[in-house]
C-alpha distance (Angstrom), angle and dihedral (degrees) to the residues before:
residue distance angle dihedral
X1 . . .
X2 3.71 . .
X3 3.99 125.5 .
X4 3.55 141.7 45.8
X5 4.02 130.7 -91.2
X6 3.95 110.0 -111.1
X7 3.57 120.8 -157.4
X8 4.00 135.6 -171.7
X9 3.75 119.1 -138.7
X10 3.89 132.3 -177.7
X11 3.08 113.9 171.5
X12 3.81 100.9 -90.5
X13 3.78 121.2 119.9
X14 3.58 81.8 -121.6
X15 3.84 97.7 65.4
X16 3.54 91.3 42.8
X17 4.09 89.2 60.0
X18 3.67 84.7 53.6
X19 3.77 85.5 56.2
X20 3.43 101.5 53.9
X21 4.07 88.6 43.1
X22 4.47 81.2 55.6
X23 3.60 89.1 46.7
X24 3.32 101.0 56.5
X25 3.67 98.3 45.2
X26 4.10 88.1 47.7
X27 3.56 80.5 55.1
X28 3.99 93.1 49.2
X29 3.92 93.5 46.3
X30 4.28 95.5 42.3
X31 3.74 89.2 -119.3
X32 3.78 135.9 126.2
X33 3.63 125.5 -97.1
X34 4.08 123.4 -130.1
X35 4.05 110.6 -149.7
X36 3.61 94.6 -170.4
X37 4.06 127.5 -179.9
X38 3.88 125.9 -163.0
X39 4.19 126.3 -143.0
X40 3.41 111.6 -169.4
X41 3.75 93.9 -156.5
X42 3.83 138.5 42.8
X43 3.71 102.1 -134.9
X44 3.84 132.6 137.2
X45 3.67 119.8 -170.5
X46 3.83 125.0 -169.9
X47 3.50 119.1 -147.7
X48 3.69 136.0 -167.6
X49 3.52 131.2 -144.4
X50 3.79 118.3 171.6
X51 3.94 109.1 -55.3
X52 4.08 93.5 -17.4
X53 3.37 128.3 82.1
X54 3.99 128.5 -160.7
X55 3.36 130.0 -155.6
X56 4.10 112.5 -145.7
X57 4.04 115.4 -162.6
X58 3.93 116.6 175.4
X59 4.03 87.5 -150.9
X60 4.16 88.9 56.1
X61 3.92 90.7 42.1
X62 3.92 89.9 47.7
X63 3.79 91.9 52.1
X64 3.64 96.2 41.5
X65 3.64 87.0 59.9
X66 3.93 89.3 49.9
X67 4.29 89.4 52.3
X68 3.60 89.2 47.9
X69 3.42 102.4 54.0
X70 4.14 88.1 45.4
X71 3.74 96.6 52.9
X72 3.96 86.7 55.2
X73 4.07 85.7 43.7
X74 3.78 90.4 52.5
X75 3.66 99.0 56.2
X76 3.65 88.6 45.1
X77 3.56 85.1 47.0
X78 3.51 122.8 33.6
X79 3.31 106.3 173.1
X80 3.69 104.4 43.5
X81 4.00 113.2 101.2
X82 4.46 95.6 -129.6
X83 3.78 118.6 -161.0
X84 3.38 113.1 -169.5
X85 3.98 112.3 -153.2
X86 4.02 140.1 172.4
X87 3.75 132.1 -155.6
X88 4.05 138.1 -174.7
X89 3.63 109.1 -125.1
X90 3.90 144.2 76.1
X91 3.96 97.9 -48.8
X92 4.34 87.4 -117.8
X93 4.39 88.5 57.3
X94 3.88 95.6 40.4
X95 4.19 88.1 55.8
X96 3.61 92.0 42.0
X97 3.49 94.8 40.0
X98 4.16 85.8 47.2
X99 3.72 84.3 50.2
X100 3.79 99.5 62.4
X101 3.39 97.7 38.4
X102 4.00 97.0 55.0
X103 3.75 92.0 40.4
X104 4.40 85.8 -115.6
X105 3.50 118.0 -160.2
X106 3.55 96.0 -166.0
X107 3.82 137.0 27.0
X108 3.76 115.3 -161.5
X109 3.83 115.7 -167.4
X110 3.65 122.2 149.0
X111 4.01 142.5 -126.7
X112 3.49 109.0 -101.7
X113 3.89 103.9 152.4
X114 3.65 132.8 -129.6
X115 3.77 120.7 -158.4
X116 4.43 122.6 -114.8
X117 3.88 114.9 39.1
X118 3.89 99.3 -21.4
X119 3.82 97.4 57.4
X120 3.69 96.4 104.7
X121 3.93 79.9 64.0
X122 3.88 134.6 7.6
X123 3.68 115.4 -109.3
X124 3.51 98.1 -105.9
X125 3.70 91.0 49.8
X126 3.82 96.0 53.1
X127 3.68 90.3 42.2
X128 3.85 90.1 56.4
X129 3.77 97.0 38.1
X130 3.85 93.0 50.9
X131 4.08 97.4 40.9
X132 3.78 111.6 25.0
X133 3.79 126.9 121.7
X134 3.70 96.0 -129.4
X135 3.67 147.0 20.9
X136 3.68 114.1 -41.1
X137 4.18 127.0 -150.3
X138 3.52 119.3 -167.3
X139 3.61 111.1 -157.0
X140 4.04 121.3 -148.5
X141 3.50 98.4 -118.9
X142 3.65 99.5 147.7
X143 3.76 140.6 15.0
């Protein structure tokens, strides 16, 4: 079967069980895995403490995040080939948008609720289920 396995993390513990879940079918299907992070903005800031100065970037921060949580999938899962990734957008358009342009097989997002009329599903979630380009699994990550 052709195409990788993309996956949206955040940061949560959540997202990263939704990870794992993508892992381990990219392992099942021989395929690579997409860890990919979303920043909704473009900004940099540069702060200054004492005689050092640090240069913030949401884009850097976002795929930090991503690398992170693929060095802990890789030694959980050796034999997967883990690309971490990051996109500007809403998180739901950067995975769908990641989606088409990789030629995904799978999106894996997971469950985490939200309260009013998207509760069943969180927002992301229902956005991807209802509007991605391929097959969607939502993970149980939370009740």
């Amino acid at each position: 079967m052709a195409g990788n396995v993309v996956v949206g993390v955040d940061g949560s513990e959540t997202a990263y069980k939704a990870a794992s879940r993508a892992a381990t079918l990219a392992q099942g299907l021989g395929t690579e895995l997409v860890v990919l992070s979303a920043h909704i903005t473009g900004n940099t800031e540069i702060v200054k403490i004492g005689s050092e100065t640090w240069v913030l970037d949401d884009a850097e921060r976002a795929l930090e995040m991503a690398e992170q949580v693929a060095t802990k999938l890789r030694g959980e899962h050796p034999g997967v080939e883990i690309r971490p990734a990051a996109g500007r957008g809403k998180p739901q358009d950067v995975l769908m948008e990641e989606a088409e342009r990789s030629g995904a097989q799978l999106l894996v997002v997971g469950n985490v609720g939200i309260k009013g009329l998207g509760r069943v599903l969180g927002s992301v979630a229902w956005s991807v289920v209802h509007n991605a380009p391929c097959d969607v699994l939502v993970v149980k990550t939370a009740s």
